[in-house]
TIMI-559628 format. One record per atom (N, C-alpha, C, O): residue in one letter; x, y, z. Coordinates in pm, whole numbers, plus 32768, in hexadecimal, padded with zeros to 4 digits. Last residue first. Layout:
BEGIN
AXYZ/...
END
This chain:
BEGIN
X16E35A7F8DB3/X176D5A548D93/X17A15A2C8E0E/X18145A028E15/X158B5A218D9D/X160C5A7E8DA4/X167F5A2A8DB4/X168159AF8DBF/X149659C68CA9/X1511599C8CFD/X15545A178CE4/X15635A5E8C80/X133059F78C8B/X13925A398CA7/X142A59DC8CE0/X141E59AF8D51/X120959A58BB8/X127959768BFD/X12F059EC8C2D/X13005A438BD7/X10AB5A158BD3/X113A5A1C8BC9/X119759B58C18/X118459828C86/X0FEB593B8ADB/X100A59748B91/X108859AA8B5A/X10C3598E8AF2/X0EC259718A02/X0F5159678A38/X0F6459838ADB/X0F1F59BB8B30/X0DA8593A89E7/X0DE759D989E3/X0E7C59DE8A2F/X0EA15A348A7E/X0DBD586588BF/X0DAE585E8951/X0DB659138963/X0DC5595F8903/X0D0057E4879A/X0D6D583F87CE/X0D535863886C/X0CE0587A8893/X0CD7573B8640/X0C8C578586F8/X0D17578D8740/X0D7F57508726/X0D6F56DC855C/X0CD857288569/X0CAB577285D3/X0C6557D685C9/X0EBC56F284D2/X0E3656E58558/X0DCA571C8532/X0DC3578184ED/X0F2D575583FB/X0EF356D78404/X0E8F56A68486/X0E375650848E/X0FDB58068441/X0F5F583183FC/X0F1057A883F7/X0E9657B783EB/X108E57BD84EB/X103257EC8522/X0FB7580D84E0/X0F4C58278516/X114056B7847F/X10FC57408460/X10D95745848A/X10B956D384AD/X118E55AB84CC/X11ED561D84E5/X11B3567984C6/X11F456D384F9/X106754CE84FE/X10B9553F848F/X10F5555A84F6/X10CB55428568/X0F5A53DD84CF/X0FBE54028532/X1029544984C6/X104254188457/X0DF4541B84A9/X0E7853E58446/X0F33541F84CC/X0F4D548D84FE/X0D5254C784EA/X0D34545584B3/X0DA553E6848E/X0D995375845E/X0DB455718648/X0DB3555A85A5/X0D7A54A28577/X0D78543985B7/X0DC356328732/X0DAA55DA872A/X0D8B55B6866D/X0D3F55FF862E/X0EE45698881E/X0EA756E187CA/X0E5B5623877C/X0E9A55B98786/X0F545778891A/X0F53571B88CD/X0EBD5732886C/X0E6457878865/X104F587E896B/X0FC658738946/X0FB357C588FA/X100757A188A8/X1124591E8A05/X110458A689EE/X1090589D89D6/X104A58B78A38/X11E05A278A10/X11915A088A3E/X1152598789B7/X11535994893D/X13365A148A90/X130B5A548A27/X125C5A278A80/X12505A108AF8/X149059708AAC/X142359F38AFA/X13E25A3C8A94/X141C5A8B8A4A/X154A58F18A64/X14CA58CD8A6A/X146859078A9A/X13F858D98AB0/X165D59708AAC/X1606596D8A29/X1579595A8A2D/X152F59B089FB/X166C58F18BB8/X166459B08B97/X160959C08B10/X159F59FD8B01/X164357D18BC4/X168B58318B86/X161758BB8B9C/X159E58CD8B8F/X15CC56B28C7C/X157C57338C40/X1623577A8C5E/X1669576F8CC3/X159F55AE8CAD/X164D55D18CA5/X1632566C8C6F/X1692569E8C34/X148A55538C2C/X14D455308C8A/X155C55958C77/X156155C48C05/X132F55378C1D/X13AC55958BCB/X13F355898C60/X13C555A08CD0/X1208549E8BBF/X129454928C0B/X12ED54C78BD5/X131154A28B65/X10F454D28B22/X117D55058B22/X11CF55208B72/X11F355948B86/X0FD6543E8AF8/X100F54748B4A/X107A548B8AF2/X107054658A7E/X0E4554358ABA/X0ED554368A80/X0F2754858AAA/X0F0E54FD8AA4/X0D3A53CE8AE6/X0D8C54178B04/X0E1B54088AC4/X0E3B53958AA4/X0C2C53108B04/X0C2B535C8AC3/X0CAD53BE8AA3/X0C9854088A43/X0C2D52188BD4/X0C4852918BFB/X0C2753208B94/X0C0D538D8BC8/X0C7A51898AEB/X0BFF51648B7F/X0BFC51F48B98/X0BAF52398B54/X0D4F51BD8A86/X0CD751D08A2A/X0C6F51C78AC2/X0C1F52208ADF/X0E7852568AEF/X0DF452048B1D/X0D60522B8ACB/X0D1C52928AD1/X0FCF525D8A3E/X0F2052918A5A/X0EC452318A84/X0EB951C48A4B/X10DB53238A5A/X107852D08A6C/X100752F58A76/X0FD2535E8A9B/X121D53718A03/X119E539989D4/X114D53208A11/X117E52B289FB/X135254128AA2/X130753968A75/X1276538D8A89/X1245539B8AF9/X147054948A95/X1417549A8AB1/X13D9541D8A76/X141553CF8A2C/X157454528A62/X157454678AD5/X14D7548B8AC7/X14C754B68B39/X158B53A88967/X15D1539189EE/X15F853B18A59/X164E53838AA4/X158E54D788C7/X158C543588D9/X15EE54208919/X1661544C8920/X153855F788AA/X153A55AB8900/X152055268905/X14BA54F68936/X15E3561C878C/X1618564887E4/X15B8562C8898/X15F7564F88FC/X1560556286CA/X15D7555B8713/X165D558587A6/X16BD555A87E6/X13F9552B8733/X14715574871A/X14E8554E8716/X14F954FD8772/X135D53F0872A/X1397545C8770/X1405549A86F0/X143F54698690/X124652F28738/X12AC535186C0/X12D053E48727/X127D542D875E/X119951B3872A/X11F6524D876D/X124252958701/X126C52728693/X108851168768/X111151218733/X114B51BD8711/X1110521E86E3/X0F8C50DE87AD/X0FEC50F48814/X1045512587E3/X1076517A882C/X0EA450E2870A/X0ED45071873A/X0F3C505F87B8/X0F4350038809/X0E9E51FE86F6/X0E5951DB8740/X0E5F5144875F/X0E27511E87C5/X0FF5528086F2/X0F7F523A86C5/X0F2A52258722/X0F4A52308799/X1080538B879A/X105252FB8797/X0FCC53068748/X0F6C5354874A/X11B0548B87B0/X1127545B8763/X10F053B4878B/X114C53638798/X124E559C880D/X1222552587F7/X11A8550187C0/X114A554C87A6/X129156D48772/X12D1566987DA/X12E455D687D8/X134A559887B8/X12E257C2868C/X1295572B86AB/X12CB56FD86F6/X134356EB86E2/X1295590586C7/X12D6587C8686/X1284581586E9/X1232580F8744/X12495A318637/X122159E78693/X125C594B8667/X124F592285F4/X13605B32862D/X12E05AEE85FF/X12B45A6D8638/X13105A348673/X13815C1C8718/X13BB5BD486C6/X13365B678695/X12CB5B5786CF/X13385CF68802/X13A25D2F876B/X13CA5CBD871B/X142A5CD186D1/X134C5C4788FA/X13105CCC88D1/X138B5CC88856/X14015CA68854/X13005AE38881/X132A5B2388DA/X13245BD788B7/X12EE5BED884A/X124D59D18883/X12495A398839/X12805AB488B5/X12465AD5891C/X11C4589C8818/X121C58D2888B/X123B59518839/X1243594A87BE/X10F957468850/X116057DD87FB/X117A5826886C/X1161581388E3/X10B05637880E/X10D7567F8873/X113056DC880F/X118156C987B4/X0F7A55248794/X10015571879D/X102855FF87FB/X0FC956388830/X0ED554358765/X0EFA548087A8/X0F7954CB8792/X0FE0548A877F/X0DFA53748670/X0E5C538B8699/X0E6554268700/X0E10547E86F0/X0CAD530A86DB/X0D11538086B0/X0D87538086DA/X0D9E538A8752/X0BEE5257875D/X0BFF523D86C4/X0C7452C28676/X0C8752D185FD/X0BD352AB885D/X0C48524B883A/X0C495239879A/X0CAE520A8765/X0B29534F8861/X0BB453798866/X0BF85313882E/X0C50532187D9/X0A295326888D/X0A3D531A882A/X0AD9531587FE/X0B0152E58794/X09B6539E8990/X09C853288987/X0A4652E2890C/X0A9D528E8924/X0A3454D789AA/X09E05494898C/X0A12540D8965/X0A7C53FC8928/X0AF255A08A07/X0A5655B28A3E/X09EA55648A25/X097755728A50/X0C49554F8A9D/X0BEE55828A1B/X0B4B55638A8D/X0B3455378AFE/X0D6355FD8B3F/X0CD9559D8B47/X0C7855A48AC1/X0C6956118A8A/X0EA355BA8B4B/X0E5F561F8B0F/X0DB055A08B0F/X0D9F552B8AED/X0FC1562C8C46/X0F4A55DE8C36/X0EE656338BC7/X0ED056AC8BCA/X110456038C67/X10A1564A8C37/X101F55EE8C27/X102155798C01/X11EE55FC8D6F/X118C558E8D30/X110B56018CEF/X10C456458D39/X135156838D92/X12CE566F8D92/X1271563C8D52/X128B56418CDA/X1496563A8E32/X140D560F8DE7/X13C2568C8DDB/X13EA56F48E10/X160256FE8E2C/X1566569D8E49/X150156948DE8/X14FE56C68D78/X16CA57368DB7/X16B056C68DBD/X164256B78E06/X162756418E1E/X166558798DEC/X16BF587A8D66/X16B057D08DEC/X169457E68E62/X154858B78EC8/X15C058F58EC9/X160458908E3F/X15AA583F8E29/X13D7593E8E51/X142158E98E87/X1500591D8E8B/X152F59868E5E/X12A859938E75/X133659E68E4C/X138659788E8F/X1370595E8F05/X11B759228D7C/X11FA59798E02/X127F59898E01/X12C5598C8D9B/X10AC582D8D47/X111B586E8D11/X113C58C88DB2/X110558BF8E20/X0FCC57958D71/X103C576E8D71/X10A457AF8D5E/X110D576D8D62/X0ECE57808C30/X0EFE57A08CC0/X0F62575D8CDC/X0F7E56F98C99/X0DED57CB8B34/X0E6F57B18B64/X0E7357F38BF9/X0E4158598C2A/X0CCE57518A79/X0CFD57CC8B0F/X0D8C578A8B1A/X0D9657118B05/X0BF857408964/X0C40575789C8/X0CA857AB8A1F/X0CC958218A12/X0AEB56BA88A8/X0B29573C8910/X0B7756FA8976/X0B5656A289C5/X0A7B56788792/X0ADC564D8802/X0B0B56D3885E/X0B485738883D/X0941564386FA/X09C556798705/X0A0556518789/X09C9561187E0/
END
């Protein structure tokens, strides 16, 4: 199995960054697509971003083109550059690891224990 940890999150001000980091526990990672959710108090959990394990990407609409999904197989890890951060985007961030790259969450298999994100206004 795959275990992992998210880090990177905090309270930032309405246009800045922050770089989420999520580490996996075993060699094996790179054979799994990756993905990033987000789940704020009182609403259901959505889809952010996503990469193949070849590399190839898949975002939200509502953050494209300001955030951006990467991953170091060497490394084992998979990041989330979130740039121009909205008020909206304040929730907590969990990634998440699957056979198959999805917009569902039911489609992951292994699961981080999320960070929070916070932007104020």
């Amino acid at each position: 199995q795959v275990q992992l940890v998210e880090s990177g999150g905090g309270l930032v001000q309405a246009g800045g960054s922050l770089r989420l980091s999520c580490a996996a526990s075993r060699r094996t990672f790179s054979s799994y697509a990756m993905g990033w959710f987000r789940q704020a108090p009182g609403k259901e959990r959505e889809f952010v971003a996503a990469i193949r394990s070849g590399g190839s990407t898949a975002y939200a609409d509502s953050v494209k083109g300001r955030f951006t999904i990467s991953r170091d197989n060497a490394k084992n890890s998979v990041y989330l550059q979130m740039n121009s951060l909205k008020p909206e985007d304040t929730a907590v961030y969990s990634c998440a690891a699957g056979f198959r790259i999805s917009t569902d969450y039911r489609d992951y298999n292994y699961w981080g224990q999320g960070t929070q994100v916070t932007v104020s206004s």
